[in-house]
N, C-alpha and C positions, 0 to 999 in steps of 0.2 A: 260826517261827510264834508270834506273842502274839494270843491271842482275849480281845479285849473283851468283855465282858458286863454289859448294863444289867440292873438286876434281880437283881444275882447273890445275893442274899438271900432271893429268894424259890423256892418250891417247882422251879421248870423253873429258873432259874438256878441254883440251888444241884446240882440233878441234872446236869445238863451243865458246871459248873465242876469240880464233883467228878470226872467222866468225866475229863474233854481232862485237867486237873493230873492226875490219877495217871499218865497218860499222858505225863507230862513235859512239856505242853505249858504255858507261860507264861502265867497267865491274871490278867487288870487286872477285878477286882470293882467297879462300880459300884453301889450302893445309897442309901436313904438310913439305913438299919440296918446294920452290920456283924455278920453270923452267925457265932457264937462257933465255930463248929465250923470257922471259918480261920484258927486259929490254932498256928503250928507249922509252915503247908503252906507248902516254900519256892518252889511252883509256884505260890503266890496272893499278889496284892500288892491289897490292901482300898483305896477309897478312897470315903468318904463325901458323894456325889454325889446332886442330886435334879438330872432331867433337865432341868427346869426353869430351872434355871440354866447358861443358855448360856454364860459365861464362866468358869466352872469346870471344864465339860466340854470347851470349845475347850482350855483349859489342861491339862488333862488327857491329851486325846487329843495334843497337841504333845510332852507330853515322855512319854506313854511309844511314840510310833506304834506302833500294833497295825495288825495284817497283816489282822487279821478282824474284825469287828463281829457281834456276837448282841443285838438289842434285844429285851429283856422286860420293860421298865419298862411298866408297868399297876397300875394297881388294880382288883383283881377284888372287893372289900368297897368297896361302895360310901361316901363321907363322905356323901353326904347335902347335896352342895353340888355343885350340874352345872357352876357357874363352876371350879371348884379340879379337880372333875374332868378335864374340857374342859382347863384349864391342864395336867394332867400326863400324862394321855394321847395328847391330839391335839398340844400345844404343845411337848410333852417330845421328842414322837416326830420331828416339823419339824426341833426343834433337833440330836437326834441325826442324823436321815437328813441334813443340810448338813453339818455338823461334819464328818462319816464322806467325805461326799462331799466336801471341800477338803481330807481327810487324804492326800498322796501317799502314805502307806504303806498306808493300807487296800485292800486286794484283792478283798471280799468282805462283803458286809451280806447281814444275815438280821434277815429282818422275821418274827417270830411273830404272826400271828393265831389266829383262834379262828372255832370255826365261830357262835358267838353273833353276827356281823354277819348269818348267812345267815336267823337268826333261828328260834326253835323253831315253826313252821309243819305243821298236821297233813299238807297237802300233800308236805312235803320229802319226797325220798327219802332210802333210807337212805344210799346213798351221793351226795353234791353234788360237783358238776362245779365245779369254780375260774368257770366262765366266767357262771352262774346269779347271777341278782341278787340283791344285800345286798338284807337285808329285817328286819334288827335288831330290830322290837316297839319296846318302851318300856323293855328293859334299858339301859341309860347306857352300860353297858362294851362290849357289841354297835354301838349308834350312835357312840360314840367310835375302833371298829376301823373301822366302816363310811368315816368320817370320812380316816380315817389312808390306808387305801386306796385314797381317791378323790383323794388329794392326790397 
């Protein structure tokens, strides 16, 4: 088993790469940051990747084929620009889910969402059903999963 991970620098990737490597399991870090705290783990192999860049990531995924896919590349702080946003969210995410999906060795994708696409609605219940409609608001990161979903 080699799990991929976009994101692996951030909060949920860093916790789940942490996990599976102690576990022995082979894990290919995608970021655009490298987290100083992978350094030494010979279950983590870093590689400076923004999703954004489809040719990197086809490159990528070709020579190390991983068996599994975890995408968590998001921006949860907004830049303050919905184009750049849009580009790494909803654009990043296209290019992983293909890339993933012409890898023969992938087995397995894991799309992370957030319940921010269902939107904070005084209606909600506490618990939502998967099947209940996106209803994002005007959060960027909500309409950007909402976006990714639909796709």
């Amino acid at each position: 088993m080699k799990i991929l991970i976009t994101g692996s620098s951030g909060y949920v990737g860093y916790i789940l790469a942490k996990y599976f490597s102690e576990k022995g399991v082979q894990i290919i870090g995608l970021s655009r940051k490298e987290n100083p705290a992978w350094k030494g783990n010979k279950n983590f192999k870093f590689y400076s990747c923004d999703v954004t860049d489809k040719k990197n990531l086809e490159k990528i995924f070709s020579k190390e084929k991983p068996t599994h896919v975890i995408h968590l590349a998001y921006l949860m702080e907004p830049l303050h620009d919905v184009k750049k946003e849009y580009e790494i969210d909803v654009i990043g995410s296209m290019n992983t889910i293909e890339i993933a999906n012409k890898t023969k060795s992938v087995k397995q994708f894991i799309l992370f969402s957030s319940a921010s696409a269902y939107g904070a609605w005084p209606e909600n219940k506490l618990w939502i059903k998967e099947y209940q409609p996106l209803r994002p608001r005007d959060y960027r990161y909500g309409i950007n999963k909402k976006k990714v979903e639909e796709a």
